[in-house]
VMD Tcl script that builds the backbone (N, CA, C; Angstrom):
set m [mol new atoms 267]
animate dup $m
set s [atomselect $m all]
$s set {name element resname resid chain x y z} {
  {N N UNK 1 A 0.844 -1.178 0.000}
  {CA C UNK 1 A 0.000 0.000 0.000}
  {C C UNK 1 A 0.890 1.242 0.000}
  {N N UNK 2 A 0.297 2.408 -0.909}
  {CA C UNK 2 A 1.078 3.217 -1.250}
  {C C UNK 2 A 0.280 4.615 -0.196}
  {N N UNK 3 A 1.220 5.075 0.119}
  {CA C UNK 3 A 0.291 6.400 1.369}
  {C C UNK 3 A 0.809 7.801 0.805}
  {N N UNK 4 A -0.122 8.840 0.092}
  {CA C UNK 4 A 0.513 9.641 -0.463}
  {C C UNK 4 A 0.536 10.793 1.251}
  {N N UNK 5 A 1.799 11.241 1.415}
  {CA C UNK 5 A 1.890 12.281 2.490}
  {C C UNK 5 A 2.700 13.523 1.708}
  {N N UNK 6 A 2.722 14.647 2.509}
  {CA C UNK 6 A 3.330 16.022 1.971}
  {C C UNK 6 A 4.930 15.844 2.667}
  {N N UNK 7 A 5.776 16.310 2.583}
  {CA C UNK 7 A 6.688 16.400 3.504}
  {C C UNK 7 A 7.362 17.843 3.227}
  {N N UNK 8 A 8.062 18.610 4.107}
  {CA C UNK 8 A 8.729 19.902 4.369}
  {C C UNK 8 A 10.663 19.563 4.013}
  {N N UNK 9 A 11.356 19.944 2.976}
  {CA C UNK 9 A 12.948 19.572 2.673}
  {C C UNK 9 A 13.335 20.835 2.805}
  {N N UNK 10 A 14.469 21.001 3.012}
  {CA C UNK 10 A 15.066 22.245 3.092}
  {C C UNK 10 A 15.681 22.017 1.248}
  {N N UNK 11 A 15.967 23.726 1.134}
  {CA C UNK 11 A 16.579 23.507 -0.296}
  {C C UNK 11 A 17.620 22.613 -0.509}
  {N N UNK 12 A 18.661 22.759 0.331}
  {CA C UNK 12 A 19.511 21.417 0.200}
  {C C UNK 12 A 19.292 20.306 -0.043}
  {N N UNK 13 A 18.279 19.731 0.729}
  {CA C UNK 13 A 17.712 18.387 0.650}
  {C C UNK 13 A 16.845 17.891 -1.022}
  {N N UNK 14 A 16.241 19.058 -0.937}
  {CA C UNK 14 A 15.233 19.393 -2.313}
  {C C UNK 14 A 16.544 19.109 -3.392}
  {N N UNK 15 A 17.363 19.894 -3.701}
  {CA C UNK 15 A 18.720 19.690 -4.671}
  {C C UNK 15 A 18.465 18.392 -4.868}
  {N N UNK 16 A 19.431 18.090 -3.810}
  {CA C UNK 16 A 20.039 16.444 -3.592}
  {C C UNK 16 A 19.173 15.519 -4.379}
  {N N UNK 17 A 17.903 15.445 -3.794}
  {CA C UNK 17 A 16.664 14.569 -4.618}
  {C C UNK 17 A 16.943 14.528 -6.129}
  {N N UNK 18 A 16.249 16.246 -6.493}
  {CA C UNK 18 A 16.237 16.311 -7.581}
  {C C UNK 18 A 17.715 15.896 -8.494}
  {N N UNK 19 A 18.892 16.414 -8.013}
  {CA C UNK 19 A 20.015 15.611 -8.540}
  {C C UNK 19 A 20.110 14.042 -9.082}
  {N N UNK 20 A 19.434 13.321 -7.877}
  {CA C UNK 20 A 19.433 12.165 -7.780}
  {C C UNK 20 A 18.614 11.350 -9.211}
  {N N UNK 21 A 17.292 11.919 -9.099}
  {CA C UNK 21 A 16.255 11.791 -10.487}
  {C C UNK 21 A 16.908 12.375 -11.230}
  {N N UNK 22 A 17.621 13.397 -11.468}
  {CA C UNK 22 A 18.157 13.863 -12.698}
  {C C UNK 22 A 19.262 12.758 -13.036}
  {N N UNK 23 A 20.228 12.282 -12.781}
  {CA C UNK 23 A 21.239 11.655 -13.083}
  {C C UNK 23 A 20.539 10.137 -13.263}
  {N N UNK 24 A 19.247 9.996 -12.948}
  {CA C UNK 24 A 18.906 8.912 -13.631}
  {C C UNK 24 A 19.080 7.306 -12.742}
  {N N UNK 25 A 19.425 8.240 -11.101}
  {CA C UNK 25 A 19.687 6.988 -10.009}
  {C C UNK 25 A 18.304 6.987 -9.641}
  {N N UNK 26 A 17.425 7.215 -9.445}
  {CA C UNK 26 A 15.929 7.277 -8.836}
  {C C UNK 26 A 15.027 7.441 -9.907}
  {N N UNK 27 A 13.916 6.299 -10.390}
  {CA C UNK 27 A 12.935 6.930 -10.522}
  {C C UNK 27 A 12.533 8.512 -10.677}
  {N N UNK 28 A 11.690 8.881 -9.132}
  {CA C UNK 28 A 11.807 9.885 -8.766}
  {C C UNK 28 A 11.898 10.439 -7.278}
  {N N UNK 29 A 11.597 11.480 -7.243}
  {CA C UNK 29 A 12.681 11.736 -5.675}
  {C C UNK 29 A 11.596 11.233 -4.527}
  {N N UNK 30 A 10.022 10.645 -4.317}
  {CA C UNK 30 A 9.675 9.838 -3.607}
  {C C UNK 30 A 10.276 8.291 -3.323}
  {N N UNK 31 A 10.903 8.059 -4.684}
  {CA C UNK 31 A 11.787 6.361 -4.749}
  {C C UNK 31 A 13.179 7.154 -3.746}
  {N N UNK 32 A 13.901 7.886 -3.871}
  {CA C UNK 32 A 14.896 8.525 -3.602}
  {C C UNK 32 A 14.686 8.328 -1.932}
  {N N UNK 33 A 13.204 9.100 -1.473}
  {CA C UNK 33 A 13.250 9.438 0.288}
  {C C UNK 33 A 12.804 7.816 0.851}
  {N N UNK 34 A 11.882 6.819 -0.512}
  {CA C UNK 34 A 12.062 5.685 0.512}
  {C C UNK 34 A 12.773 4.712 0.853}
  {N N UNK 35 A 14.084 5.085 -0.041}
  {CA C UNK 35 A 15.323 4.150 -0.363}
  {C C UNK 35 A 15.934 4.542 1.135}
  {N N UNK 36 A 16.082 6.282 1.416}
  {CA C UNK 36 A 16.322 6.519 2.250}
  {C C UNK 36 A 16.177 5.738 3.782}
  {N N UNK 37 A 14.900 5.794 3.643}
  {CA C UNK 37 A 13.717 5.318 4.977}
  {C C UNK 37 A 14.406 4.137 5.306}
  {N N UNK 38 A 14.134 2.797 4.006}
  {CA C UNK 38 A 14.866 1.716 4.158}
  {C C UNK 38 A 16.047 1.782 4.598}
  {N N UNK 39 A 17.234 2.437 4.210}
  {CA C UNK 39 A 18.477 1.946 4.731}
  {C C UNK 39 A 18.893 2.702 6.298}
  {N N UNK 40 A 17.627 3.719 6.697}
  {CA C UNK 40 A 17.780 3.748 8.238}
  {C C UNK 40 A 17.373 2.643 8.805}
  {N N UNK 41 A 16.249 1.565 8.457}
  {CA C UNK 41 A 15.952 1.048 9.157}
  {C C UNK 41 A 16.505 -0.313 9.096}
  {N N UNK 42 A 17.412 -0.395 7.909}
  {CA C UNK 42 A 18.470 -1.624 7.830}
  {C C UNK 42 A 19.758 -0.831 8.891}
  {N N UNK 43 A 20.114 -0.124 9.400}
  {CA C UNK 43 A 21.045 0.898 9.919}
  {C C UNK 43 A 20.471 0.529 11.734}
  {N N UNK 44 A 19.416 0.373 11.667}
  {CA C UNK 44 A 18.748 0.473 12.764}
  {C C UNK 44 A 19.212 -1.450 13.441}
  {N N UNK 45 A 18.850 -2.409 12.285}
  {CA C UNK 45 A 18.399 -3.629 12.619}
  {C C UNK 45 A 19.877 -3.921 12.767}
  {N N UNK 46 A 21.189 -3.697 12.084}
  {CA C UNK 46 A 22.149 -4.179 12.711}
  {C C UNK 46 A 22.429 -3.264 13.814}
  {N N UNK 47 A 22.586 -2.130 13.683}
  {CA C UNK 47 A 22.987 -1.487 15.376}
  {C C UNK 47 A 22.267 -2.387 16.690}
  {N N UNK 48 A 21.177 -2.604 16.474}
  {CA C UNK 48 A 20.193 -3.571 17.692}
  {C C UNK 48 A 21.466 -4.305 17.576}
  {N N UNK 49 A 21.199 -5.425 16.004}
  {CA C UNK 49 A 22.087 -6.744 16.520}
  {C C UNK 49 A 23.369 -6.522 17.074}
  {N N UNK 50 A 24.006 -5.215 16.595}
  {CA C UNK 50 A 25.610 -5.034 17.269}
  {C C UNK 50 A 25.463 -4.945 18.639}
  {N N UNK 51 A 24.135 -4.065 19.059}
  {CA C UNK 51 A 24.689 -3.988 20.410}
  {C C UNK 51 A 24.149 -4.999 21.338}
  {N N UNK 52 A 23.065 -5.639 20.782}
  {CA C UNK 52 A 22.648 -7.021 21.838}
  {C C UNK 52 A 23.799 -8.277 21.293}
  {N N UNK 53 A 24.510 -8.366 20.800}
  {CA C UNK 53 A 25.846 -9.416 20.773}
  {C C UNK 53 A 26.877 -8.748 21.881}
  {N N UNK 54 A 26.898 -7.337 21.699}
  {CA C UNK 54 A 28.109 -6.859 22.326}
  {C C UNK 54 A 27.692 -6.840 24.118}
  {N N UNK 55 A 26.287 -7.002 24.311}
  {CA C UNK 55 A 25.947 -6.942 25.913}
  {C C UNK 55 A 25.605 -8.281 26.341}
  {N N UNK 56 A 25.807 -9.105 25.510}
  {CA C UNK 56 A 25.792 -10.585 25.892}
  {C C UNK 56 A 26.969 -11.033 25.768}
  {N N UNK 57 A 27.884 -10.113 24.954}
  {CA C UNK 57 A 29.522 -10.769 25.240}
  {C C UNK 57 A 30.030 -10.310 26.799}
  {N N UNK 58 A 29.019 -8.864 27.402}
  {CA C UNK 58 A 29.892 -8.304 28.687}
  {C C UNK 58 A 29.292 -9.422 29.310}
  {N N UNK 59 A 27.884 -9.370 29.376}
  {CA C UNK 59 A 27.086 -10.587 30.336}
  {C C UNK 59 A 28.368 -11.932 30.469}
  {N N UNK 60 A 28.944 -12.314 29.451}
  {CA C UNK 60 A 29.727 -13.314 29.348}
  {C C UNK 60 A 30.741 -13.085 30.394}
  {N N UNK 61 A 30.886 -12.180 29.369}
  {CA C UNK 61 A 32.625 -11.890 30.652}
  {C C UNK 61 A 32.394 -11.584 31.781}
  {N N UNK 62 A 31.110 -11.070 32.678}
  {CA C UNK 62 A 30.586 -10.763 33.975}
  {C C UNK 62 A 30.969 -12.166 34.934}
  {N N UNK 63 A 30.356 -13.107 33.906}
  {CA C UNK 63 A 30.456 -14.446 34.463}
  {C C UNK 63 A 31.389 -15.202 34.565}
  {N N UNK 64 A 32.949 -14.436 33.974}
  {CA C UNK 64 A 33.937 -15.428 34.109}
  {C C UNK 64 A 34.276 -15.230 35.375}
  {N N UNK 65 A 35.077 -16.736 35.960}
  {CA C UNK 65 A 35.369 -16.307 37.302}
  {C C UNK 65 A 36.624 -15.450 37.784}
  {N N UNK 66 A 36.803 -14.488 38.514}
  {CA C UNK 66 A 38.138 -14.345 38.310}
  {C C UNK 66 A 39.568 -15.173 38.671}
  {N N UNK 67 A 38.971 -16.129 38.919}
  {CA C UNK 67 A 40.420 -17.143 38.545}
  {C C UNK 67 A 40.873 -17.297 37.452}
  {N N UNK 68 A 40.261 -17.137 35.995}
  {CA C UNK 68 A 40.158 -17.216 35.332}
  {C C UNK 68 A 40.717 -15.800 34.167}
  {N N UNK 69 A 40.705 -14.474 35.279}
  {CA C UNK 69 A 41.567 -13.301 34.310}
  {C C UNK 69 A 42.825 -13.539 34.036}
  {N N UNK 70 A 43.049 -12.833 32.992}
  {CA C UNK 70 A 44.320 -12.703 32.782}
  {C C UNK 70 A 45.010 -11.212 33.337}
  {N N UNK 71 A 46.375 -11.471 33.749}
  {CA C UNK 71 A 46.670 -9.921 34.202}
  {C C UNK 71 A 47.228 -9.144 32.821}
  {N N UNK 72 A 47.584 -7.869 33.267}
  {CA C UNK 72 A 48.169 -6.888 31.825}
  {C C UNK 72 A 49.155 -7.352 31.575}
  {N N UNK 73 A 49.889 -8.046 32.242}
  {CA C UNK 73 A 51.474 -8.021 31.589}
  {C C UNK 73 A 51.154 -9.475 30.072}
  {N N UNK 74 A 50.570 -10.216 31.168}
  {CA C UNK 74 A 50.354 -11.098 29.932}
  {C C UNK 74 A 49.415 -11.315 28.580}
  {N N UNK 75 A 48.239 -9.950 29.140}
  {CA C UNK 75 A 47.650 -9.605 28.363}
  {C C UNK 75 A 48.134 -9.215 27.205}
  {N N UNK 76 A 48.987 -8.060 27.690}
  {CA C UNK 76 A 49.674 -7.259 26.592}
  {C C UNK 76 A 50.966 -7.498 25.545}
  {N N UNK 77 A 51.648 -8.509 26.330}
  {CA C UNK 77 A 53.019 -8.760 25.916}
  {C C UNK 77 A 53.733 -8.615 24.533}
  {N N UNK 78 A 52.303 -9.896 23.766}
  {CA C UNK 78 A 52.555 -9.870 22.658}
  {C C UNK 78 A 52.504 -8.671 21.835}
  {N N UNK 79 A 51.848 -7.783 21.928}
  {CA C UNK 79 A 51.688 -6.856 21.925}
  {C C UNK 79 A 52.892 -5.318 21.728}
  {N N UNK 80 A 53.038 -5.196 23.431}
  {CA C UNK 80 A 54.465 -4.509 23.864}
  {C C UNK 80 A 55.677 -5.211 23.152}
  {N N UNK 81 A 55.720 -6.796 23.080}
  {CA C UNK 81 A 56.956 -7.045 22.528}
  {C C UNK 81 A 56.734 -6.284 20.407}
  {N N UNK 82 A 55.630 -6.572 19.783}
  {CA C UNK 82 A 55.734 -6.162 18.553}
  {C C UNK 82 A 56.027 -5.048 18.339}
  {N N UNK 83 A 55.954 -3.467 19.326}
  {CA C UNK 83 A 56.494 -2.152 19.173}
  {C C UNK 83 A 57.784 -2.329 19.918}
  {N N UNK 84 A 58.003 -2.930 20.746}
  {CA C UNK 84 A 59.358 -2.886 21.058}
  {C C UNK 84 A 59.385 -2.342 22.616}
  {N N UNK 85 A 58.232 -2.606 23.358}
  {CA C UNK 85 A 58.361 -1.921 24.623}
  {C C UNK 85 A 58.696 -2.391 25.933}
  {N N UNK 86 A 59.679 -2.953 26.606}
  {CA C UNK 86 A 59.766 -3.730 27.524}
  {C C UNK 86 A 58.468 -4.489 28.776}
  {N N UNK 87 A 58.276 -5.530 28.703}
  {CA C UNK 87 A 56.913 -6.324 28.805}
  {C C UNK 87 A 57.007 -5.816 30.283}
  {N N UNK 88 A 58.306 -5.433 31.131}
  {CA C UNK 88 A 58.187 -5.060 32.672}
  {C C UNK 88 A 57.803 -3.887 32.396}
  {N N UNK 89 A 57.728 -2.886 31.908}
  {CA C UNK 89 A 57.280 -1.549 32.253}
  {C C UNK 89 A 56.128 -1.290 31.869}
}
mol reanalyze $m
mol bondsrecalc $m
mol representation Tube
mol addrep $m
């Protein structure tokens, strides 16, 4: 279903469109604002997924025990040793 609405662009925005239909990438500049729409809301569906993976990885790590950390020196080593920085300091 197609919903005809008005919408308010600033001239900038207005350009851009019309650029867009002119060069022959859009239809016209309604295909243009819902291409738009779509890729916020593809923008939207991975940010969710990024950040519910990334708060179930802390949840994870909440749960390791700390017997189980590692300290900085050995964290880092490999690391400090590839720039060249002594692993004691």
């Amino acid at each position: 279903m197609t919903v005809k609405k008005t919408v308010s662009l600033t001239d900038r925005h207005h350009r851009y469109l019309s650029e867009k239909v002119g060069r022959g990438m859009f239809a016209t500049r309604s295909a243009v604002v819902a291409a738009a729409i779509e890729q916020m809301m593809q923008d939207e569906i991975e940010r969710d997924e990024a950040l519910s993976g990334l708060a179930e990885e802390i949840r994870k790590r909440m749960r390791t025990p700390r017997s189980e950390f590692v300290d900085q020196v050995h964290a880092f080593s490999a690391a400090r040793a590839t720039i060249g920085i002594d692993p004691k300091t």
